[in-house]
C-alpha angles and dihedrals in degrees: 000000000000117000115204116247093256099065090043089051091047085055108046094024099096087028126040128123088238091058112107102190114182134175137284082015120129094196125033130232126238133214092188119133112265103020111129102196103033095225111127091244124133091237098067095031113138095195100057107044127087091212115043135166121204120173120205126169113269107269089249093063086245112111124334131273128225122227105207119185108196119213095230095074101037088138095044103075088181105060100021097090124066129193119214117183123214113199095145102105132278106286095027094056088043089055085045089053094046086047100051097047093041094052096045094051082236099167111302111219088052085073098087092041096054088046094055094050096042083050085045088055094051102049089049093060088052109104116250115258105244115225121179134077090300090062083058091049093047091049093052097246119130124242114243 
């Protein structure tokens, strides 16, 4: 017998393996899979719900990819997730996300989320500007 999310959420929300509580924090953080925003809420859980979106960085460092659980098979662990990778570039692969959730009705107010961490993703991946006297070397100025 299915339970409704709710119900799932009133049960694991005080006491789950993926809650940090910490001190002084009104709202714990998760660490659970598929959660966007990392915050311990029923509306980003990735356990309850039948539909989820998670977004990790591709497993080549190079763009991110979007872990998509469809609610179809929400009692078949093995096909229910589905893996789509973005490589195309930072703002093309954003308009393809918001694309693809958008086409496929995919809840809706997950959208932005998904947006900010897969922008978070990217910029991650970005190297790191040098500044010192070595960035002067490299660039060919003398120090003085």
């Amino acid at each position: 017998m299915a339970t409704s999310s709710h119900l799932n959420w009133l049960i694991i929300r005080n006491n789950n393996a993926f809650l940090l509580k910490k001190r002084d924090v009104k709202k714990p953080f998760s660490t659970e899979p598929n959660n966007l925003a990392s915050v311990s809420s029923y509306r980003y859980s990735g356990i309850v719900h039948k539909k989820t979106l998670g977004v990790v960085p591709a497993a080549d460092k190079k763009g991110f990819t979007a872990v998509l659980k469809k609610g179809k098979y929400a009692q078949r662990p093995a096909k229910n997730t589905v893996r789509v990778d973005f490589k195309a570039g930072p703002r093309r692969s954003l308009k393809k996300l918001k694309n693809l959730l958008i086409g496929s009705k995919y809840r809706k107010g997950l959208t932005q989320a998904a947006l900010r961490r897969a922008s978070a993703v990217l910029r991650s991946q970005k190297p790191a500007p040098v500044k010192g006297k070595k960035a002067e070397l490299a660039k060919g100025k003398k120090p003085e």
